[in-house]
py3Dmol code that shows the C-alpha trace and the ligand (Angstrom):
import py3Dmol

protein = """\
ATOM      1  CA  UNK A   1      81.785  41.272  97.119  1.00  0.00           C
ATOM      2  CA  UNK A   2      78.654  43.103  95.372  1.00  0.00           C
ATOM      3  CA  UNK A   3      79.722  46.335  98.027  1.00  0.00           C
ATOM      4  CA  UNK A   4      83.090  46.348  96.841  1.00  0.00           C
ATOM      5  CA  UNK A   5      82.819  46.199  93.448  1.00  0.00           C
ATOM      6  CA  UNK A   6      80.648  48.840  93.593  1.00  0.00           C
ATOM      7  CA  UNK A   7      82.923  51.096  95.362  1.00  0.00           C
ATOM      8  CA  UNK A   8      85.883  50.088  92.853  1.00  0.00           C
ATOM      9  CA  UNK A   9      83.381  51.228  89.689  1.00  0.00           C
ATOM     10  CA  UNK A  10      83.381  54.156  91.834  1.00  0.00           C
ATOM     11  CA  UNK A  11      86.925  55.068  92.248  1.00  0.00           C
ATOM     12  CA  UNK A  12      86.899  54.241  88.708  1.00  0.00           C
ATOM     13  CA  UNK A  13      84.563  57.006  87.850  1.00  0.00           C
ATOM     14  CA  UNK A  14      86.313  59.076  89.274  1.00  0.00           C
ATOM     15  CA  UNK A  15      89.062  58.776  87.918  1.00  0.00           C
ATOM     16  CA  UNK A  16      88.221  58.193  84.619  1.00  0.00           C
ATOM     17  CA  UNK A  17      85.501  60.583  84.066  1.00  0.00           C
ATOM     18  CA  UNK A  18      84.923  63.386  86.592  1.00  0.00           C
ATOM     19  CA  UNK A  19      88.696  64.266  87.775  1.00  0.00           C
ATOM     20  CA  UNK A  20      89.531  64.927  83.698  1.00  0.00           C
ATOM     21  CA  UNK A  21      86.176  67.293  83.501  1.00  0.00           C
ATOM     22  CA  UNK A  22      86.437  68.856  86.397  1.00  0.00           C
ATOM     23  CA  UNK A  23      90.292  69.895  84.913  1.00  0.00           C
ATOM     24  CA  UNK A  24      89.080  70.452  82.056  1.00  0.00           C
ATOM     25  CA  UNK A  25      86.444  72.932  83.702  1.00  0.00           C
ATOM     26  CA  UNK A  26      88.818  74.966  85.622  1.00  0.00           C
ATOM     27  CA  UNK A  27      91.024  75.327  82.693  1.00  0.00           C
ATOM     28  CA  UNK A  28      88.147  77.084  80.837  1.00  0.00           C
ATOM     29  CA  UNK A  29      87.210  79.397  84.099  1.00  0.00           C
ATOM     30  CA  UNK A  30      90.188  79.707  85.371  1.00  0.00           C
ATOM     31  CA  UNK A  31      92.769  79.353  82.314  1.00  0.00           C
ATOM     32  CA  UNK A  32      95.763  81.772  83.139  1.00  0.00           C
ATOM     33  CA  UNK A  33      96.000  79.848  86.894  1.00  0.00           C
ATOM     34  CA  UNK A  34      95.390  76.543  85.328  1.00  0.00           C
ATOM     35  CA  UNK A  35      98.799  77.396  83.014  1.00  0.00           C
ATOM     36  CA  UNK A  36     100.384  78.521  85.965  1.00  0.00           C
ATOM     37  CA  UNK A  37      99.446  75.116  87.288  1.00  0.00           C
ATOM     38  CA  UNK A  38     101.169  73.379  84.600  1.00  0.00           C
ATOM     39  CA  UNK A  39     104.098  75.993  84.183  1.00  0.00           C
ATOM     40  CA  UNK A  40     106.420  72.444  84.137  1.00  0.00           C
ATOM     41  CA  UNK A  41     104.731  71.188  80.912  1.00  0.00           C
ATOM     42  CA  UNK A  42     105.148  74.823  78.871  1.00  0.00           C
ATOM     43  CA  UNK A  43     107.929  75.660  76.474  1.00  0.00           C
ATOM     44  CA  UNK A  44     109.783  77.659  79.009  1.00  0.00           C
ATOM     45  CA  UNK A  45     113.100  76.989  80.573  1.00  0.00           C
ATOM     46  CA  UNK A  46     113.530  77.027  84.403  1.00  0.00           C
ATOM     47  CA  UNK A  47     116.527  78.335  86.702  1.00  0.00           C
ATOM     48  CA  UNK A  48     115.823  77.687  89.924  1.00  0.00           C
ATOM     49  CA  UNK A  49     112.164  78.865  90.650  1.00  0.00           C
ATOM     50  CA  UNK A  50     112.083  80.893  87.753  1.00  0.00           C
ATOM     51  CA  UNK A  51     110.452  80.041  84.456  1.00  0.00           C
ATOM     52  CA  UNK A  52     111.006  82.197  81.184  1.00  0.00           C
ATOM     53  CA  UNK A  53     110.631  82.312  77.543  1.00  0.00           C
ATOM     54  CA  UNK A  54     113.760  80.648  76.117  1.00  0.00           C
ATOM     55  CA  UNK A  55     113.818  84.156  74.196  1.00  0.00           C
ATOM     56  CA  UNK A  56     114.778  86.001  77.086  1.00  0.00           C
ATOM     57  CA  UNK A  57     118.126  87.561  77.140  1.00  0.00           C
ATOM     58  CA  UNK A  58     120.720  86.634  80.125  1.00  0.00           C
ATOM     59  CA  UNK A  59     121.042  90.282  80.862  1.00  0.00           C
ATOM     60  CA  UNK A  60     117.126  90.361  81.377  1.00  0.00           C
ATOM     61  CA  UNK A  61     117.288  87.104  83.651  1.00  0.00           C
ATOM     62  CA  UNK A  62     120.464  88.563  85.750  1.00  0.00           C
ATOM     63  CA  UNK A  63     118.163  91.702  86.827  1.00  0.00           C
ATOM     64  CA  UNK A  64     115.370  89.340  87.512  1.00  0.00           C
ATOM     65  CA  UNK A  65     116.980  87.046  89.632  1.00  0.00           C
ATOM     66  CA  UNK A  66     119.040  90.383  91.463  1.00  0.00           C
ATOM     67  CA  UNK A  67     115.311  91.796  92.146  1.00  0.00           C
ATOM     68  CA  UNK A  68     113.973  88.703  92.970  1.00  0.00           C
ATOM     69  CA  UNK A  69     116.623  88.531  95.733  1.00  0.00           C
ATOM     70  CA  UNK A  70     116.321  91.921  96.523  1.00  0.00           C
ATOM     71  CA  UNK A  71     112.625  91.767  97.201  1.00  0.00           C
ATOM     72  CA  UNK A  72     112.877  88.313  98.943  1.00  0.00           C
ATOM     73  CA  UNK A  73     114.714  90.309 101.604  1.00  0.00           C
ATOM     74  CA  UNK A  74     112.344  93.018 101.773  1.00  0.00           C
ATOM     75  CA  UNK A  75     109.474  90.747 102.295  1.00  0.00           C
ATOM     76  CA  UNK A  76     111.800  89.059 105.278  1.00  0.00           C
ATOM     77  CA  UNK A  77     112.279  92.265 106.835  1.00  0.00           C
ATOM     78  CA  UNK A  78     109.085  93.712 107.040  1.00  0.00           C
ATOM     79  CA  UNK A  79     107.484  90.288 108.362  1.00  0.00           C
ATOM     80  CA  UNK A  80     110.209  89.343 110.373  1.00  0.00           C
ATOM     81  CA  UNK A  81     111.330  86.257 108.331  1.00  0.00           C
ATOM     82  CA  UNK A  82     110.102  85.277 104.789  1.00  0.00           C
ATOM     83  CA  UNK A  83     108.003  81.883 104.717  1.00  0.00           C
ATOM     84  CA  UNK A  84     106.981  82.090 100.922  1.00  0.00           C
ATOM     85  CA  UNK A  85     109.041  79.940  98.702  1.00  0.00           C
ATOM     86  CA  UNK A  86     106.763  81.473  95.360  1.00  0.00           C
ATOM     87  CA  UNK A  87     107.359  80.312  91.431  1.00  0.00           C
ATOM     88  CA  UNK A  88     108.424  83.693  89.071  1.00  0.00           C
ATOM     89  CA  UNK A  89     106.971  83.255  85.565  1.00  0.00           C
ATOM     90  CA  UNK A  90     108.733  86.091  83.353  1.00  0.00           C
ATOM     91  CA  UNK A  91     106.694  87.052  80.217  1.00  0.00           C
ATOM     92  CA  UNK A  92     108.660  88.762  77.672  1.00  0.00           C
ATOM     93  CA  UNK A  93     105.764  89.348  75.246  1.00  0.00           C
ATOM     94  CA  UNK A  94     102.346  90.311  76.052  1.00  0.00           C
ATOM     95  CA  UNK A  95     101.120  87.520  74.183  1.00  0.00           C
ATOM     96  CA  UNK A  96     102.493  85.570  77.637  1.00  0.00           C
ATOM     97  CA  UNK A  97     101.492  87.815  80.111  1.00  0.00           C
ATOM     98  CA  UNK A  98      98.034  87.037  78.999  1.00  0.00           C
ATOM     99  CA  UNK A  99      98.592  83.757  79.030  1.00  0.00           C
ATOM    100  CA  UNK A 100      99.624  83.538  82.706  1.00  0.00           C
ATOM    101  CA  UNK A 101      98.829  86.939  84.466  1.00  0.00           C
ATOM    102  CA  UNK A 102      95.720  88.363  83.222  1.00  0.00           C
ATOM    103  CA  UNK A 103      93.756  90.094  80.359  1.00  0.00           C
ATOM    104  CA  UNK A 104      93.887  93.228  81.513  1.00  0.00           C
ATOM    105  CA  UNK A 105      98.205  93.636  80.933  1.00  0.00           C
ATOM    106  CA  UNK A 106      99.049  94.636  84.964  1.00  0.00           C
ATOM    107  CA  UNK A 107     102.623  95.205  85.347  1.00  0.00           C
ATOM    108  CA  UNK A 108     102.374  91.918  87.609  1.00  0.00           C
ATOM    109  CA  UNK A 109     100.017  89.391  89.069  1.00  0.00           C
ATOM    110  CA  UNK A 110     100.272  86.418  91.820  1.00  0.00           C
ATOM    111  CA  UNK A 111      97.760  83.333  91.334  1.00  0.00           C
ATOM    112  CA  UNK A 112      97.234  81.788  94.106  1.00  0.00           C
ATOM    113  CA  UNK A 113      95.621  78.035  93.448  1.00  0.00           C
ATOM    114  CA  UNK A 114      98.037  75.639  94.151  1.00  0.00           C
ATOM    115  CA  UNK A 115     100.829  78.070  94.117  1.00  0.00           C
ATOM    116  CA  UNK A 116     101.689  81.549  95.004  1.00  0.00           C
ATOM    117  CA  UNK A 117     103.092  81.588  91.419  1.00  0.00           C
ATOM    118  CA  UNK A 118     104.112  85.503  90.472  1.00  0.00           C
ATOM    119  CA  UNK A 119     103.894  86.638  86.927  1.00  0.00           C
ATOM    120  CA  UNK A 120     106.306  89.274  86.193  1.00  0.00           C
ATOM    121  CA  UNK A 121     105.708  91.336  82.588  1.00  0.00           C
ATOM    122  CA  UNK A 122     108.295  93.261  81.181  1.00  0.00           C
ATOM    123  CA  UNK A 123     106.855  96.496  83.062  1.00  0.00           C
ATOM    124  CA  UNK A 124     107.519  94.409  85.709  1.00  0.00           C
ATOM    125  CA  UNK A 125     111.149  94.057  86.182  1.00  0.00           C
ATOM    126  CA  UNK A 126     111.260  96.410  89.303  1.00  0.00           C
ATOM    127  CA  UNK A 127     112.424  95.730  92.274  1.00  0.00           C
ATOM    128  CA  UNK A 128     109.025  97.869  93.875  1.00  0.00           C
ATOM    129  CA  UNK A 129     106.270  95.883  91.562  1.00  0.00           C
ATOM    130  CA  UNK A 130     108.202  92.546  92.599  1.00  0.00           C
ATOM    131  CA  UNK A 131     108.492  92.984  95.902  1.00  0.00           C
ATOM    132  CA  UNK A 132     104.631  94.153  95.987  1.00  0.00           C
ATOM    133  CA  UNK A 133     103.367  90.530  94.306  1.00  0.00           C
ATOM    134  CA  UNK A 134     105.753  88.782  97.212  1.00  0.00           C
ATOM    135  CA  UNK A 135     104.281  90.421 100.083  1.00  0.00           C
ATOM    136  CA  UNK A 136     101.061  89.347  98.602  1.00  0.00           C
ATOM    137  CA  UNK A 137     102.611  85.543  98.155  1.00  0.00           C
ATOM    138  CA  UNK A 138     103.603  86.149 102.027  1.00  0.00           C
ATOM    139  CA  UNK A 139     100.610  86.921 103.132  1.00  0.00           C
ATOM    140  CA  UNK A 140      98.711  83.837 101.141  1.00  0.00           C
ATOM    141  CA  UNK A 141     101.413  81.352 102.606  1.00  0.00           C
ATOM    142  CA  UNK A 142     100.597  82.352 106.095  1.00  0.00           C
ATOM    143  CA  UNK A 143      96.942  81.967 105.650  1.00  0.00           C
ATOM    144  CA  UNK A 144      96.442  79.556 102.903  1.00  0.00           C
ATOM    145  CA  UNK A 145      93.971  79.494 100.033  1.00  0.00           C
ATOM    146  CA  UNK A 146      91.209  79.544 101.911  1.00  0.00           C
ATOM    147  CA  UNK A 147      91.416  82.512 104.169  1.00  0.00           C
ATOM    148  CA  UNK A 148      93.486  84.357 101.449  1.00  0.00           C
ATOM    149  CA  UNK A 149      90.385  84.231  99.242  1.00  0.00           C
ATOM    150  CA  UNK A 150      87.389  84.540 101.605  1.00  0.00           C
ATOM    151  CA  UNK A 151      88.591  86.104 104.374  1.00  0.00           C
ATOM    152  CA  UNK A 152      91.032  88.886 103.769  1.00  0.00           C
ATOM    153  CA  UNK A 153      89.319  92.141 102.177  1.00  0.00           C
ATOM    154  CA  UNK A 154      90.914  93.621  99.338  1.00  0.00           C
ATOM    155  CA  UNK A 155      91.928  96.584 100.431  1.00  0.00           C
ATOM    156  CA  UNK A 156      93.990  95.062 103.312  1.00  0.00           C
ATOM    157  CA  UNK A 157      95.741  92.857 100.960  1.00  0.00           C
ATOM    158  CA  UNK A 158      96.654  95.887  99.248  1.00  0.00           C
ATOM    159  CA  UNK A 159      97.475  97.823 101.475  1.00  0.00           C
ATOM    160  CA  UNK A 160      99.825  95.526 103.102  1.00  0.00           C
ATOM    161  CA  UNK A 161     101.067  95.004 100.003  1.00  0.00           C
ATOM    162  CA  UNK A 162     101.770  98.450  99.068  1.00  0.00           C
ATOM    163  CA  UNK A 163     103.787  98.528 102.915  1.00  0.00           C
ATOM    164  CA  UNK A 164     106.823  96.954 100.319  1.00  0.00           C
ATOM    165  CA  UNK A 165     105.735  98.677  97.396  1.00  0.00           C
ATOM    166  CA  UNK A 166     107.832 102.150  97.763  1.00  0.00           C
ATOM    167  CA  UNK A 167     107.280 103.649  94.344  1.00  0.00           C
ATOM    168  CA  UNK A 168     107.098 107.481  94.699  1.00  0.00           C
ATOM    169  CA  UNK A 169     103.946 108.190  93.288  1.00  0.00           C
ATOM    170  CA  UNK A 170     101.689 105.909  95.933  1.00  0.00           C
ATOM    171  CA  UNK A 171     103.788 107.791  98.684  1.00  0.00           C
ATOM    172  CA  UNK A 172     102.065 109.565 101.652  1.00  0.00           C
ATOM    173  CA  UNK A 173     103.712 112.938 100.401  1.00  0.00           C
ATOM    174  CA  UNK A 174     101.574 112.185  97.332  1.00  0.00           C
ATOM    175  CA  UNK A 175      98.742 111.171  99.432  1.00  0.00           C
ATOM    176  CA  UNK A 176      98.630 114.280 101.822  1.00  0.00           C
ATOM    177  CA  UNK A 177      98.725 116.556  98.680  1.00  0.00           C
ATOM    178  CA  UNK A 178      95.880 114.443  96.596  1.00  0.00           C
ATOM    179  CA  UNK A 179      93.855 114.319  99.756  1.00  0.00           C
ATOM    180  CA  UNK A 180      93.720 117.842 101.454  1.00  0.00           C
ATOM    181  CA  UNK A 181      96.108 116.622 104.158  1.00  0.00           C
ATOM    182  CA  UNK A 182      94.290 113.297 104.524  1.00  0.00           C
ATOM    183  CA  UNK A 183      91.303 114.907 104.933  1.00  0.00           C
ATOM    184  CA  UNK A 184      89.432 113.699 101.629  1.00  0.00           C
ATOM    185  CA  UNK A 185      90.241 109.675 101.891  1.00  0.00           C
ATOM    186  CA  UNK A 186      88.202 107.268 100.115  1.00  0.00           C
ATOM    187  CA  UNK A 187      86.685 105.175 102.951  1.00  0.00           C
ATOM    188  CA  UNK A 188      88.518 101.542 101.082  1.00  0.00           C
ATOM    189  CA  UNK A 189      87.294  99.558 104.270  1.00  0.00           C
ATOM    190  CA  UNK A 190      84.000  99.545 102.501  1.00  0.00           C
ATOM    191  CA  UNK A 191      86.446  97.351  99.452  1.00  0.00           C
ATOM    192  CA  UNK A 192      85.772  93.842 100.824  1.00  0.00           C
ATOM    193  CA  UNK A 193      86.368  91.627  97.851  1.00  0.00           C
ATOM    194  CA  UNK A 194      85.685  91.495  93.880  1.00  0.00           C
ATOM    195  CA  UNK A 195      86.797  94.146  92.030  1.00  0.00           C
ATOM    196  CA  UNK A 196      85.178  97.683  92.808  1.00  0.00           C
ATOM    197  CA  UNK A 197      88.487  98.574  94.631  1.00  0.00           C
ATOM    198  CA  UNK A 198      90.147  98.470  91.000  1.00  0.00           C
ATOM    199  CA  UNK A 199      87.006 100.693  89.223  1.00  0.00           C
ATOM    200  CA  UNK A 200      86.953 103.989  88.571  1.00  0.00           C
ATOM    201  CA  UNK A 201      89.441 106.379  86.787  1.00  0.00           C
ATOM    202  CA  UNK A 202      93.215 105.741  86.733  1.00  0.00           C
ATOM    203  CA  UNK A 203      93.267 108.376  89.728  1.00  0.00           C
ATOM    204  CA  UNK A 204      90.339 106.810  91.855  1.00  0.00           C
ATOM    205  CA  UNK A 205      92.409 103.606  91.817  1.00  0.00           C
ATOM    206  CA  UNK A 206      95.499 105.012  92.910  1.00  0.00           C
ATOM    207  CA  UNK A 207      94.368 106.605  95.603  1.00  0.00           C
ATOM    208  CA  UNK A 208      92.559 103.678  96.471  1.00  0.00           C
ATOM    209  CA  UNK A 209      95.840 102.125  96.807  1.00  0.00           C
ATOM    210  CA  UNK A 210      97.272 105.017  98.636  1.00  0.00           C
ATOM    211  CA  UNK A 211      94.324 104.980 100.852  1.00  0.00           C
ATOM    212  CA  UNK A 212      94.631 101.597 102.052  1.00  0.00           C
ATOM    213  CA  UNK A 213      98.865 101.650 101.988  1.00  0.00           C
ATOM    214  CA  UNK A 214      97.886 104.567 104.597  1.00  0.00           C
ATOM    215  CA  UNK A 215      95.016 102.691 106.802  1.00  0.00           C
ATOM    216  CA  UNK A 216      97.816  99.749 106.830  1.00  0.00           C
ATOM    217  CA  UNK A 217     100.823 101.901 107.585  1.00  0.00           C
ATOM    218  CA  UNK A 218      99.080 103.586 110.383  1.00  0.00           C
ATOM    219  CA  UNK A 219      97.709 100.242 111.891  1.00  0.00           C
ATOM    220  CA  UNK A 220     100.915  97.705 111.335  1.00  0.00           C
ATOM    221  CA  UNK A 221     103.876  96.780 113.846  1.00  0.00           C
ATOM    222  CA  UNK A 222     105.479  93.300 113.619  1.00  0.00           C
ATOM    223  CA  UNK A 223     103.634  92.316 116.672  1.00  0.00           C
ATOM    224  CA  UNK A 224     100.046  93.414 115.243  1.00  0.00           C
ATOM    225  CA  UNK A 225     100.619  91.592 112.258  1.00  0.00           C
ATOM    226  CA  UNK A 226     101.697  88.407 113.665  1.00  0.00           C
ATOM    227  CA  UNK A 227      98.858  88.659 116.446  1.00  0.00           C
ATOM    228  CA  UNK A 228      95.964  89.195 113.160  1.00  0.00           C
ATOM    229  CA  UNK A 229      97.828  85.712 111.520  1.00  0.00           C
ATOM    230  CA  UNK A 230      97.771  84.145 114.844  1.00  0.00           C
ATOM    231  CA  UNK A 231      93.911  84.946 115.213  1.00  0.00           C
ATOM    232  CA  UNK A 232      93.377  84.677 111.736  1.00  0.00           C
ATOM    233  CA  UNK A 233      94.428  80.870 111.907  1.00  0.00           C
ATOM    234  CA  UNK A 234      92.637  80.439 115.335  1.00  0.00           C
ATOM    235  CA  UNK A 235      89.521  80.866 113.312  1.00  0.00           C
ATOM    236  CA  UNK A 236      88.881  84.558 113.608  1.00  0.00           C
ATOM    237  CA  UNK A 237      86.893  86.736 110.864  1.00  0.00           C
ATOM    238  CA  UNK A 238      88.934  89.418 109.606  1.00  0.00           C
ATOM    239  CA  UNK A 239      86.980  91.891 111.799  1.00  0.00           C
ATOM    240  CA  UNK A 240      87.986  90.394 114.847  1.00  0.00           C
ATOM    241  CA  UNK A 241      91.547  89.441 114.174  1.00  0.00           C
ATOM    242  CA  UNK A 242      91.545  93.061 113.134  1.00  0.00           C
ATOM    243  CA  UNK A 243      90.841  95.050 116.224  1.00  0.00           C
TER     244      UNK A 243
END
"""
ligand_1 = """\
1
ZN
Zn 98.542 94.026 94.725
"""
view = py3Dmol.view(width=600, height=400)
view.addModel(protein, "pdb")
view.setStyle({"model": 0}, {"cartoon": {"style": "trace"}})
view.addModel(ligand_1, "xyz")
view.setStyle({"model": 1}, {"stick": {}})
view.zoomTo()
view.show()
């Protein structure tokens, strides 16, 4: 009787003191994907799986949902058939991008924790940038949080990315005349994680993005991706699944 008591004050704890702190916690680390978390609970209205301010204009939300569609099938096409079912949070003000995406005013972002959720800004409304964040969402929904996070290296989650990203200026024409004819790459295998493959100039990061939209391109078929989600899964590291 003495035991289980003891493990009821327990469960009590828990609940009661450490599940509230440890929310509380991540909201102060983590606070744009803790609002994503809670997207249900915010001022803004819902259509399907997209969320926007209630200031938004029904012209805005017809070209969101057209890209959203158009992208979807992008996505599908490239992997074969699209498993991500993400949330769309559009920001009309920046005041809400930073709220949700990040500090640092991207054109888009996709938190992952509990979600994919992708957080479109209004230089995000393009069917390019939107079908870039999905690819990403694709990617996390094969792998899960986990994996996503500790196992994938930046610059391959780019770069895959980037495979549905077709804006001109990350192109390989662009690349072959910024790099000699691929001959001056940036070597972005050496981009494992954290943020060193966004530093530099403006210019270093884009061709660190064209760099690793390259490596990808020149590495991907359907049947090499699916084989490095299969391993991947199987309990592979990256550089295994890889080869
Ligand atoms: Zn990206």
């Amino acid at each position: 009787m003495k035991k289980l008591k003891k493990i009821t004050f327990r469960i009590v704890l828990v609940f009661v003191i450490l599940i509230p702190v440890a929310a509380f916690a991540h909201f102060i680390i983590f606070p744009q994907e803790s609002r994503c978390i809670l997207i249900a609970y915010s001022g803004f209205k819902k259509e399907g799986r997209l969320y926007f301010n209630t200031n938004t204009s029904p012209a805005k939300l017809d070209t969101l949902k057209t890209l959203i569609e158009q992208a979807s099938l992008r996505v599908a096409n490239f992997w074969g058939r699209k498993t991500a079912n993400p949330t769309f949070i559009y920001c009309d003000t920046e005041e809400d991008f930073k709220k949700y995406g990040n500090e640092r005013l991207d054109p888009a972002t996709t938190q992952y924790k509990l979600g994919p959720y992708i957080v479109i800004s209004k230089e995000g409304v393009d069917l390019d940038i939107i079908a870039h964040e999905f690819s990403h969402a694709e990617l996390y929904t094969r792998l899960g949080f986990y994996k996503m996070q500790f196992k994938i290296p930046r610059w391959f989650d780019e770069g895959l990315a980037m495979q549905n990203d077709w804006r001109n200026y990350y192109s390989e024409d662009t690349l072959q005349v910024r790099s000699n004819n691929f001959k001056n790459l940036p070597d972005v295998t050496q981009f494992n994680r954290g943020g060193a493959f966004n530093e530099g100039t403006h210019e270093q990061v884009m061709l660190n993005y064209m760099a690793a939209k390259h490596a990808v391109k020149n590495w991907y078929s359907r049947q090499t991706l699916d084989k490095l989600i299969t391993n991947l899964n199987a309990g592979k590291s990256f550089e295994e699944a890889f080869k």
